[in-house]
C-alpha positions in Angstrom: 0.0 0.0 0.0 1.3 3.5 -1.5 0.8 6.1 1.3 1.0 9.8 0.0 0.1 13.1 1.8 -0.8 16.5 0.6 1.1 19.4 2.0 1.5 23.1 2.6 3.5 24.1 -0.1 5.5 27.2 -0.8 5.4 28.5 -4.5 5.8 31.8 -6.6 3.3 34.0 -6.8 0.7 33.9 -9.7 2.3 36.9 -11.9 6.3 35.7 -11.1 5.8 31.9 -11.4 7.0 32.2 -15.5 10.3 34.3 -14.2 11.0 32.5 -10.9 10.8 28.8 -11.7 14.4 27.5 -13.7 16.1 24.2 -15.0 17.8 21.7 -12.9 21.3 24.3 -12.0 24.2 22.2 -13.5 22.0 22.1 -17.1 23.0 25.5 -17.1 26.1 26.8 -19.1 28.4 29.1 -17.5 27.1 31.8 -20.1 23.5 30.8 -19.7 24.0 30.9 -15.7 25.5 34.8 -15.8 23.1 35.8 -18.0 20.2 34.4 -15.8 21.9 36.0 -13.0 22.6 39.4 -14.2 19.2 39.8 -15.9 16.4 38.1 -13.7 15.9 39.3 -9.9 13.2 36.4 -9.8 15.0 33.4 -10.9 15.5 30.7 -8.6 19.0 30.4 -9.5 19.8 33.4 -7.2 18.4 31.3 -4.0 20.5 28.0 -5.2 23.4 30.1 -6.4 23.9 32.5 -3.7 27.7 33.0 -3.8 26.9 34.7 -7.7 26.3 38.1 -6.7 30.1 38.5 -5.0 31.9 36.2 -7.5 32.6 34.5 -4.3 34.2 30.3 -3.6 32.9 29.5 -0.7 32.4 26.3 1.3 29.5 24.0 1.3 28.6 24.9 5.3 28.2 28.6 3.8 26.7 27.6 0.6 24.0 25.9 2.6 23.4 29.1 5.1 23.3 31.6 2.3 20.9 29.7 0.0 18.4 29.6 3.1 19.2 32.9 4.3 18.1 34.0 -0.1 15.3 31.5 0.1 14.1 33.5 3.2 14.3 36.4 1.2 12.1 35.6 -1.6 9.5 34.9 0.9 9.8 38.7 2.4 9.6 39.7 -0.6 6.4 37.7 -1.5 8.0 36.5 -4.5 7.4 33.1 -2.6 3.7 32.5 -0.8 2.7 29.5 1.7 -0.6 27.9 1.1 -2.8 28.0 4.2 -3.7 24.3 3.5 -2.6 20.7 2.4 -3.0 20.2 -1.1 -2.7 17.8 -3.9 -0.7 19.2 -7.1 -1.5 18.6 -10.7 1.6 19.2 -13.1 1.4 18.9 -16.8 4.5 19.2 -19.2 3.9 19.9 -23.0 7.3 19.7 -24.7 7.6 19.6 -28.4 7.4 16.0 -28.4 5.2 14.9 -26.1 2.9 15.6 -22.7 3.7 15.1 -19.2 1.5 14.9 -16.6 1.4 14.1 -12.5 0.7 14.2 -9.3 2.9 16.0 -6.9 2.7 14.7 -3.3 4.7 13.7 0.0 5.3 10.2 -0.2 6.1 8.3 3.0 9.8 7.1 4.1 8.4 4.2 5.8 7.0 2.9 2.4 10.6 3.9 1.5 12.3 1.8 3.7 9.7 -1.3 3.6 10.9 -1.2 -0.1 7.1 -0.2 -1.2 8.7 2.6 -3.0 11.3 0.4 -5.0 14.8 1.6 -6.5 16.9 0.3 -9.6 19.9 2.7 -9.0 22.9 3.0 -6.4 23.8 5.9 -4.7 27.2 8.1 -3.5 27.6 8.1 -0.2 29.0 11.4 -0.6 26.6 12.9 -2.5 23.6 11.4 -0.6 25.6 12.9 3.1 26.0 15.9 1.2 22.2 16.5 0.1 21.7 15.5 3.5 23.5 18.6 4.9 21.6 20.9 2.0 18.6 19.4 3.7 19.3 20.0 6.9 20.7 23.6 6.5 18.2 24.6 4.1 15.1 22.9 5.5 13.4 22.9 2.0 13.4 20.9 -0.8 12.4 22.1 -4.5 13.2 19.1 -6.5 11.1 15.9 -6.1 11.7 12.3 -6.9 10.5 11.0 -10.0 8.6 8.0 -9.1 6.1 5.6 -11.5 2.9 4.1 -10.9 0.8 1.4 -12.7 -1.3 3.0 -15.5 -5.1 3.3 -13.5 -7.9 4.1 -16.5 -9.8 5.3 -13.2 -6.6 7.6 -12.3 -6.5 8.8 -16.2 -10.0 9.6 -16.3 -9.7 11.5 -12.7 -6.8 13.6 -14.0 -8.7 15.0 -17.2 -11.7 15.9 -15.7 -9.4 18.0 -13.0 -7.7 19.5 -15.9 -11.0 21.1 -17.3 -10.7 23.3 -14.1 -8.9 26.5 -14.1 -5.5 26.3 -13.8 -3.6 27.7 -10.3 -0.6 29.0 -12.9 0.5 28.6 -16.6 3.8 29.7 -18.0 5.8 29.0 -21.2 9.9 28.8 -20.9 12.5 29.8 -23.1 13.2 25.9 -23.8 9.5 26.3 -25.6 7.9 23.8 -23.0 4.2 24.9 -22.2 3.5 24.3 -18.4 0.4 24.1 -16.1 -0.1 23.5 -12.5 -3.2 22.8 -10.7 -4.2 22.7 -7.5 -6.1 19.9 -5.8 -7.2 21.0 -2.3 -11.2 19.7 -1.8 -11.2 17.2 1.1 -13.7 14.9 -1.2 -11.0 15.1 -3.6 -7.9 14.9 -1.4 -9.4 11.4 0.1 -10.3 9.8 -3.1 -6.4 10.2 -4.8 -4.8 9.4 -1.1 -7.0 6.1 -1.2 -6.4 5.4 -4.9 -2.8 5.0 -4.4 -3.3 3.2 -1.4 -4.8 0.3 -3.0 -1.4 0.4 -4.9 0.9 -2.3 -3.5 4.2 -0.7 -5.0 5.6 2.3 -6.8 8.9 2.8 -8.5 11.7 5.6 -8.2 12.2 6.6 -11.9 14.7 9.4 -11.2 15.9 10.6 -7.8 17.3 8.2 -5.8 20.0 10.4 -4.2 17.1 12.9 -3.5 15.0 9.8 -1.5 17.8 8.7 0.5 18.8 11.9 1.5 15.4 12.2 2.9 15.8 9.0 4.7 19.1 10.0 5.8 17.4 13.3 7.2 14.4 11.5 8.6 17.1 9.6 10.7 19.0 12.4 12.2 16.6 14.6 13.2 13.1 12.3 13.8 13.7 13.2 17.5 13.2 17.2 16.7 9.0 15.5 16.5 8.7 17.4 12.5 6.2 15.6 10.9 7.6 16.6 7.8 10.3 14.3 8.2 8.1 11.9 7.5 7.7 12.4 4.0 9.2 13.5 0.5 8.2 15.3 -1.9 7.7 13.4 -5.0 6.2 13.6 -8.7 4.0 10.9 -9.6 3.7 10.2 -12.9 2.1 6.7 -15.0 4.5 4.3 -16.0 3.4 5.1 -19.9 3.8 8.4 -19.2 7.8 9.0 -18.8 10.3 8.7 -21.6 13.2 6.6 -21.4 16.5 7.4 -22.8 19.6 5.7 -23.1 23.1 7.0 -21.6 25.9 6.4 -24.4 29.1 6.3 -24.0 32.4 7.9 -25.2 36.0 6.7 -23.8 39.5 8.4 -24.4 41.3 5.4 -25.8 41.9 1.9 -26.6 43.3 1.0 -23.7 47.2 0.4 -26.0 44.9 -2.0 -29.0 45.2 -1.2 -32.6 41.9 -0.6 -34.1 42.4 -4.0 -35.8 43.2 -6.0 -32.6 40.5 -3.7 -31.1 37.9 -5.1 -33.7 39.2 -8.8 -33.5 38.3 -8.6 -29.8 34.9 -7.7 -30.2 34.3 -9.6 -32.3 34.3 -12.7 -30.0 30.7 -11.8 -28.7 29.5 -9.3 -31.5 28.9 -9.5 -35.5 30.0 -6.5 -36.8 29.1 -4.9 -39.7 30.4 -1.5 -40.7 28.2 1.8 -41.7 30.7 3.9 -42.8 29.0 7.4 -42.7 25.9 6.3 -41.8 24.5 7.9 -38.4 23.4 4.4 -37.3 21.7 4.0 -33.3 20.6 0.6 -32.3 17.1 -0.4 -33.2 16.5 -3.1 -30.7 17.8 -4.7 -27.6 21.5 -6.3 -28.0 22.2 -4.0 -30.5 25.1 -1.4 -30.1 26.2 1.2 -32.5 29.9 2.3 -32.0 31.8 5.1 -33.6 35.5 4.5 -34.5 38.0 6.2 -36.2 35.6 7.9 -38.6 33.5 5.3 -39.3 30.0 3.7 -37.7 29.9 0.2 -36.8 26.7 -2.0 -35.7 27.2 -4.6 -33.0 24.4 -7.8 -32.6 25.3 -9.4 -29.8 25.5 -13.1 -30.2 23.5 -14.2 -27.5 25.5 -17.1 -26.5 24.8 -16.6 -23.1 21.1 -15.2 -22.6 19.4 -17.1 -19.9 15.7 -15.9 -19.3 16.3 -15.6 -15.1 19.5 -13.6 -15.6 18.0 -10.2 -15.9 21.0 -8.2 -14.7 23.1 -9.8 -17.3 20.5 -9.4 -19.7 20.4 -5.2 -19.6 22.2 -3.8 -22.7 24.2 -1.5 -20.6 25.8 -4.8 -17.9 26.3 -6.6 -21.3 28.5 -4.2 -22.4 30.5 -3.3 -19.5 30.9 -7.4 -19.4 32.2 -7.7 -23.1 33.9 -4.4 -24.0 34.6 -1.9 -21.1 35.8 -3.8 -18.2 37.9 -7.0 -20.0 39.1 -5.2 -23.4 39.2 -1.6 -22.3 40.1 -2.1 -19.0 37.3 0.3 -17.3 36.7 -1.1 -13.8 34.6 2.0 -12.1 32.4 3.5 -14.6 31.6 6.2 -12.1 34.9 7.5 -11.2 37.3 6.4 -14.5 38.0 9.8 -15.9 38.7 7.6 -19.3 34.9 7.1 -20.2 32.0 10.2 -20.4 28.4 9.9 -21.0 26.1 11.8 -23.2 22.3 11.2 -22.7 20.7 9.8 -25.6 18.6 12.7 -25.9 21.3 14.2 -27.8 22.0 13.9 -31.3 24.4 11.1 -31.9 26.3 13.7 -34.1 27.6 14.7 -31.0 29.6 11.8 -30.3 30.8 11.9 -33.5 32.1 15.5 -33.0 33.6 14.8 -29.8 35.3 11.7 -31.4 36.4 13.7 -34.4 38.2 16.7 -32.2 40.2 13.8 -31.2 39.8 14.2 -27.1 37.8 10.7 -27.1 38.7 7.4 -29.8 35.6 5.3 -29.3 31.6 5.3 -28.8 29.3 3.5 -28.0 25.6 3.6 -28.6 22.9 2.0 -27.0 19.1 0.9 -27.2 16.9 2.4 -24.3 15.9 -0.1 -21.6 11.9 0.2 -20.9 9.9 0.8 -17.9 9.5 -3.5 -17.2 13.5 -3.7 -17.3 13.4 -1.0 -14.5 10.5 -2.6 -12.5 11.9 -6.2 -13.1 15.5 -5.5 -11.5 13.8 -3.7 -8.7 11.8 -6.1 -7.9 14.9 -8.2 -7.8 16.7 -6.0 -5.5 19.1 -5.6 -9.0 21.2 -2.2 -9.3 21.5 -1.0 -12.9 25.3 0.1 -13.8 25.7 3.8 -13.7 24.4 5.9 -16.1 22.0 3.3 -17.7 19.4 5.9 -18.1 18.1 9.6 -18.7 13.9 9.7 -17.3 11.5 12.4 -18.6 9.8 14.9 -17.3 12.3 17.1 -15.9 10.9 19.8 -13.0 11.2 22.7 -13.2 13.4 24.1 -9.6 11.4 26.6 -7.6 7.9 25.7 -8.9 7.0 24.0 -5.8 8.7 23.7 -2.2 8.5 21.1 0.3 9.7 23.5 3.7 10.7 20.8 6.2 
C-alpha cells in the first residue's frame, strides 16, 4: 500500500511563477547561468546560487546558510507564498514532443524503507551525506523524486476531468515547453487520490534516488526534533506510460594500448560487426550497439550465447556491455569514477559523439538501445542495481515551482 500526503507548499506568486521557476542548476552553461543572474531578480537560481552576486568560492557549510538565508528572502519579498492548507498538485509538461503529466505529493519514508517505494539505481555516499546537509541547512526541498505508478484508467480519467478546471498558474519557458499547475485541495477530492494510491501495493523511483535517500538520511538524524515533515518527500507521480526513457551512451578516451584492428578482433568474439561507414546508425532493438571509431559507424548484434531468461542483470544492454567491452578489453573497472569514459544522454544527437570523437579528445563510442519501464521494475523487484548511467527519465521539474519547507 502506497501512502502519499498532501502538503503546505510554498510556490511563486501567480504573476512571477513564468520568471522565478528554472532548470535543474548544473543544465545551465556558464554563459546561460550569468546571464540568468545578471538579468532576472526572480529566478531561482539566485536562491541555489547565492555566492553569484560576490563572484565568491565558498564552502559548502556557507553555501547551505546563504541559499536559506536567499530563500528566506524571496519569501519577504512575497516573490514566494505559503498555502494556508494541504493540497494535492496537478503538473502537466507539454514539450515539443510529447505531454507530461502528474501528481505532486509527500510520499512516505516508511513505504521507502519497507521497499514499497522500489529503487533500480545506487547511490554516492557522498553525494547522498551531502544533500543530506543541503537538507538540513536549508530545511526545503524544491526538487522531487520522479517515481512511477501502474497506469489506472480510473486515475487517467480522474486527472482529465481535473484538468477542465482552471488552472492555479500557466507559464511557457524559453526551452518552448508549455507548463500548467493545478491545485487539488477539496477534502472529497484529497481522500479519493490518497485512497487510490493506497490500494497500490508498490511504486517505482524513476529518477531521484540520491534525493529519496537523503530524505531517509534526514528523517534519521533529526526524527527526534518531532517534525512531521520528516516523514515524508516530496515526490512527482507520474504513470509508467507516461515517462520517456532514454539511453546513456558512452564515449572513452582510448583503446586502452589496442590497434583498431586487434580492437575489432576482440569484439568480435561476442559481437557481429558490420560497418556503416558514414551512416549515423543507433541501435534499433535490444542487443544491439552502435559504436563510432575512427571515422567510421559500426553495428554490433550481440550473439546471445549466453542469454538465460532468469538472468535479468546480465540481460540489460548497458551490464552486457561493461561485461564484453569496457571492463575486460578496455580495461574500465569503475564506470563512475574512470575519468577515461564520459556519458552523453541519448537525448542528444548522436552527431555529438561523432564530433567529440572527431576533435580527437575521445577514440571510441558507443551507442545504446533504451531499456523500458519492465527492465526498471523487473531488476527492482529483484533488489538488481542497474550500472551507472544506464538511463536519462523524462519529465524534468522545473526548480522553484514547488517547495516542500521541512
Amino acid at each position: 500500500m502506497a501512502k502519499i500526503i498532501p502538503f503546505k507548499a510554498v510556490r511563486p506568486s501567480p504573476d512571477k511563477v513564468g520568471l522565478v521557476t528554472c532548470r535543474n542548476y548544473e543544465d545551465y552553461s556558464a554563459a546561460e547561468l550569468a546571464a540568468w543572474l545578471n538579468f532576472n531578480p526572480y529566478s531561482f537560481l539566485h536562491v541555489i546560487n547565492p555566492a553569484y552576486a560576490n563572484v565568491q568560492s565558498i564552502s559548502l557549510d556557507k553555501r547551505f546558510k546563504g541559499v536559506a538565508l536567499k530563500y528566506k528572502d524571496f519569501k519577504d519579498e512575497n516573490i514566494f507564498i505559503q498555502e494556508e492548507r494541504p493540497a494535492f498538485y496537478l503538473y502537466e509538461i507539454n514539450t515539443k514532443n510529447k505531454i507530461f503529466t502528474g501528481i505532486i505529493a509527500g510520499t512516505s519514508i516508511k513505504d521507502y524503507q519497507n521497499n514499497h517505494i522500489k529503487k533500480h539505481e545506487d547511490t554516492l555516499e557522498y553525494r547522498v551525506e551531502m544533500f543530506k546537509n543541503y537538507l538540513h541547512q536549508t530545511r526545503f526541498n524544491t526538487e522531487p523524486v520522479l517515481i512511477t505508478y501502474p497506469d489506472s484508467i480510473e486515475l487517467t480519467t480522474w486527472i482529465l476531468l481535473k484538468k477542465q478546471n482552471e488552472p492555479l498558474s500557466q507559464f511557457s519557458t524559453t526551452n518552448k515547453e508549455k507548463h500548467t499547475l493545478w491545485k487539488i485541495d477539496t477534502q472529497s477530492d484529497i481522500d479519493w487520490l490518497a485512497d487510490h494510491f493506497e490500494n497500490i501495493p508498490d511504486l517505482y523511483i524513476a529518477d531521484g534516488h540520491h534525493r529519496s535517500a537523503s530524505a531517509e538520511m534526514l528523517y534519521k538524524d533529526d526524527k527526534h526534533l518531532g517534525n512531521p515533515n520528516l516523514d515524508y518527500f516530496m515526490s512527482f507521480l507520474i504513470a509508467e506510460s507516461n515517462v520517456k526513457i532514454y539511453e546513456f551512451n558512452r564515449i572513452i578516451k582510448d583503446l586502452n594500448n589496442y590497434t583498431k584492428e586487434d580492437f575489432l578482433k576482440k569484439i568480435a568474439q561476442h559481437f557481429i560487426i558490420k560497418t556503416k561507414e558514414q551512416e549515423l546508425w543507433k541501435p534499433q532493438n535490444k542487443f544491439e550497439f552502435g559504436m563510432y571509431l575512427d571515422g567510421n559507424f559500426y553495428a554490433l548484434f550481440y550473439k546471445n550465447e549466453k542469454i538465460k531468461n532468469d538472468s535479468f542483470l546480465e540481460n540489460l544492454d548497458a551490464q552486457i556491455l561493461y561485461d564484453t567491452i569496457l571492463n575486460p578489453i578496455l580495461g574500465i573497472e569503475d564506470l563512475r569514477n574512470d575519468e577515461r569514459i564520459k556519458y552523453i544522454p541519448g537525448k542528444q544527437s548522436i552527431t555529438a559523439i561523432k564530433e567529440v570523437i572527431d576533435e580527437g579528445n575521445y577514440k571510441v563510442g558507443f551507442m545504446l538501445y533504451p531499456s523500458d519501464i519492465s527492465e526498471i521494475k523487473t531488476l527492482a523487484d529483484n533488489n538488481l542495481i542497474m550500472p551507472p548511467k544506464s538511463t536519462y527519465i523524462e519529465p524534468k521539474f522545473r526548480s522553484g515551482l514547488i517547495v516542500y519547507e521541512l
